[in-house]
C-alpha positions in Angstrom: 9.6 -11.9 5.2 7.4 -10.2 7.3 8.6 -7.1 6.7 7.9 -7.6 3.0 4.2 -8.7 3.7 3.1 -5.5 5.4 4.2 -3.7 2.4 2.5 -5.8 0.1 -0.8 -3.6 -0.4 1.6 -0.8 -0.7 3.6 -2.7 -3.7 0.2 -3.7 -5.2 -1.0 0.0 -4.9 2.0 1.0 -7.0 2.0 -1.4 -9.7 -2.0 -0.7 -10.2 -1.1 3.1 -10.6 1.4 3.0 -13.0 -0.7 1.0 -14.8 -4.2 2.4 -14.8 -4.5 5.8 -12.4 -4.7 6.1 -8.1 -8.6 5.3 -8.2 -8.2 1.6 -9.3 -4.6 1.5 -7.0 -6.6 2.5 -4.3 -9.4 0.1 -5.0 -6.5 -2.5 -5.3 -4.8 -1.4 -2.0 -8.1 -2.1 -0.6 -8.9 -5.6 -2.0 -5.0 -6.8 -1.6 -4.9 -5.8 2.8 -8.0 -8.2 2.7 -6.0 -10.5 1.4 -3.2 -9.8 3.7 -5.1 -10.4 7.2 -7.3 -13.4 5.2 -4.0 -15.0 4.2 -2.6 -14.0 7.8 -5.8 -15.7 9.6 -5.2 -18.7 7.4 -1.7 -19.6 7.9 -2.1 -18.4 12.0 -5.7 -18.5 12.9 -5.4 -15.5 14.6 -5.4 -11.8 13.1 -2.7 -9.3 13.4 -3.3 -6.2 15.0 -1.7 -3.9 12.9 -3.2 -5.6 9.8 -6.6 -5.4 11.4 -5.9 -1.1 11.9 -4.3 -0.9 8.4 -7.6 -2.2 6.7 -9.9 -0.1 8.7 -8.1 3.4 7.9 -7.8 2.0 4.3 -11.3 0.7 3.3 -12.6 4.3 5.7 -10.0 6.3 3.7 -9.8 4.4 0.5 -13.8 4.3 0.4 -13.7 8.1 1.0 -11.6 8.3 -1.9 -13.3 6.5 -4.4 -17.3 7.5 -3.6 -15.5 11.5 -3.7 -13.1 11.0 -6.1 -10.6 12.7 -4.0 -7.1 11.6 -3.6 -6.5 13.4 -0.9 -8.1 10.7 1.3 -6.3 8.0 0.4 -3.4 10.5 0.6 -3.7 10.9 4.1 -3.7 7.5 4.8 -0.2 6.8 6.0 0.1 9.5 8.0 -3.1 8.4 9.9 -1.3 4.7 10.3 1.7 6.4 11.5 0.6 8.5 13.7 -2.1 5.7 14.8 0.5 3.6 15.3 2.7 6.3 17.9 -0.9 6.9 19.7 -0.5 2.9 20.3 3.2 2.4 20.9 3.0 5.7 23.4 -0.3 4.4 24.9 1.5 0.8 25.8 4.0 2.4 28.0 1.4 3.3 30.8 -0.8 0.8 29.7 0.4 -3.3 31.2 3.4 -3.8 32.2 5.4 -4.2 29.4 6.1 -1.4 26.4 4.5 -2.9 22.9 8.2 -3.6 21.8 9.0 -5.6 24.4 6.0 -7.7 24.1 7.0 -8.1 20.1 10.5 -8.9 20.9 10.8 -10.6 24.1 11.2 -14.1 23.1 14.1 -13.7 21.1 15.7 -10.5 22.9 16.9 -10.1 26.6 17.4 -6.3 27.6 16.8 -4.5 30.2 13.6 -2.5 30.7 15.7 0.9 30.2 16.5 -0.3 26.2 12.4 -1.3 26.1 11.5 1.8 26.9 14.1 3.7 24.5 13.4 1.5 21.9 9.5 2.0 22.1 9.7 5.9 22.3 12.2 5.7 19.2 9.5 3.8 17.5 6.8 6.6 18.6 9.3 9.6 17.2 9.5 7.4 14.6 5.9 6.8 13.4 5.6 10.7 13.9 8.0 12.1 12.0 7.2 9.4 9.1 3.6 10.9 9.5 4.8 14.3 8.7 7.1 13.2 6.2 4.0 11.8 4.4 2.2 14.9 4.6 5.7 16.7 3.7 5.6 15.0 0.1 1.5 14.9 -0.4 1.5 18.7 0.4 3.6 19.3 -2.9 0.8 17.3 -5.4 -2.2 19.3 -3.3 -0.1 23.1 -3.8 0.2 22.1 -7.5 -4.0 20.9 -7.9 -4.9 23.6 -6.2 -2.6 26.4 -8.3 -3.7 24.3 -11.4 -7.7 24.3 -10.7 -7.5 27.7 -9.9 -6.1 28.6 -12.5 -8.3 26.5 -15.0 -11.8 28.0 -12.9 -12.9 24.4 -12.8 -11.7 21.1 -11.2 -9.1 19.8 -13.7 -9.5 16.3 -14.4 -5.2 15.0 -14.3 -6.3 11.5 -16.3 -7.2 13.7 -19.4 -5.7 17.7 -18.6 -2.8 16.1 -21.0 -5.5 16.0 -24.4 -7.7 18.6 -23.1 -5.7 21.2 -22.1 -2.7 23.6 -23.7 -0.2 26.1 -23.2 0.1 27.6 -19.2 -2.6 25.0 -18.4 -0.8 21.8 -19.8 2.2 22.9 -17.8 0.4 23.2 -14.6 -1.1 19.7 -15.7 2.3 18.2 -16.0 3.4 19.8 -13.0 0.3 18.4 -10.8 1.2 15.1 -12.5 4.4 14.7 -11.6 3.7 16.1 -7.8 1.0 13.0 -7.6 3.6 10.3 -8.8 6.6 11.4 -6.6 4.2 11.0 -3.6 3.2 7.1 -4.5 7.2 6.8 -5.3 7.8 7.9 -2.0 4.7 5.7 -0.5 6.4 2.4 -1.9 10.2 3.5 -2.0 10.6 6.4 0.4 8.6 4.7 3.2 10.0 1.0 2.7 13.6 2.3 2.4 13.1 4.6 5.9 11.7 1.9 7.4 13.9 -1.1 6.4 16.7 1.5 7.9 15.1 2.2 10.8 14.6 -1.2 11.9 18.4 -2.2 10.8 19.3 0.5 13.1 17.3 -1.2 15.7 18.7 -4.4 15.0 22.0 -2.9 15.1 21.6 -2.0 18.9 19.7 -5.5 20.1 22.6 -7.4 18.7 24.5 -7.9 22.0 20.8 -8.4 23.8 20.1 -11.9 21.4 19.5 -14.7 23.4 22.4 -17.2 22.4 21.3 -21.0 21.3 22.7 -24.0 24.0 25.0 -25.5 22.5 24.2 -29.0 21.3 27.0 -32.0 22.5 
């Protein structure tokens, strides 16, 4: 379930896009990760870290995006979480005494401090590569803008360029189009899916390492 619940502004980011363009997904993204840490704070009454890091770089980001109208902003925004998110996992091994997955998973995992510290640096390569994977896919839409507005002489607005424009133009406009929705298909499914395998993966090799119930008489 809690897996689910992080990805809840991302789902929410989606739905808004397909339905009315990234400026009001983003400005939905925004609005729904306050939701996520209020909702968080009510059930807890406490806030959750990673919640807490995700709404900073979003409403900074986000913000960016809608006072500029850029997308490139709020296209950057997972790979600054990821790789946020290695800095921290990294940073936890030489800071305390524990790695940050061992303090996560300790109360339900016994392993030795050898698997901690495999698992935590496989969670740092992790957030890495899934920052360059971001910026991997995003690079595609900003090549095609880019190709498109130079082309045009002007910056080509991709809400209208379908009415407004025709011939090479209109297939450059399809082109960056296309470019900017494979990018929030891979934010929702391509990041979920990677990550949902990653942590079976993980789950996979704690298995022997669960701490087994008493059994009741």
């Amino acid at each position: 379930m809690k897996f689910l619940s992080d990805f809840f502004p991302i789902l929410l980011f989606f739905i808004a896009y397909k339905l009315y363009g990234i400026y009001v997904a983003t400005a939905v993204a925004i609005a729904s990760s306050f939701v996520q840490v209020g909702v968080h704070w009510l059930k807890h009454r406490r806030f959750e870290n990673m919640h807490l890091i995700t709404l900073g770089l979003l409403v900074v980001l986000g913000g960016a995006t809608l006072i500029l109208q850029d997308k490139a902003f709020i296209m950057w925004k997972p790979t600054a979480i990821n790789w946020l998110f290695a800095v921290v996992f990294l940073g936890s091994m030489f800071i305390g005494k524990k790695p940050l997955v061992e303090r996560m998973m300790s109360h339900a995992v016994e392993a030795p401090s050898g698997v901690w510290m495999r698992l935590n640096i496989s969670w740092v390569l992790f957030f890495i590569a899934m920052g360059f994977a971001n910026l991997y896919v995003a690079n595609f839409y900003f090549q095609a803008e880019t190709l498109l507005n130079t082309t045009a002489g002007y910056g080509v607005d991709l809400a209208t360029c379908v009415d407004e424009l025709n011939g090479s133009l209109l297939e450059l406009c399809h082109q960056a189009q296309e470019m900017e929705e494979n990018w929030v298909n891979f934010k929702l499914f391509g990041m979920m899916g990677l990550t949902l395998a990653f942590v079976l993966g993980q789950a996979f090799y704690l298995a022997k390492h669960i701490k087994e119930e008493p059994e009741t008489k």
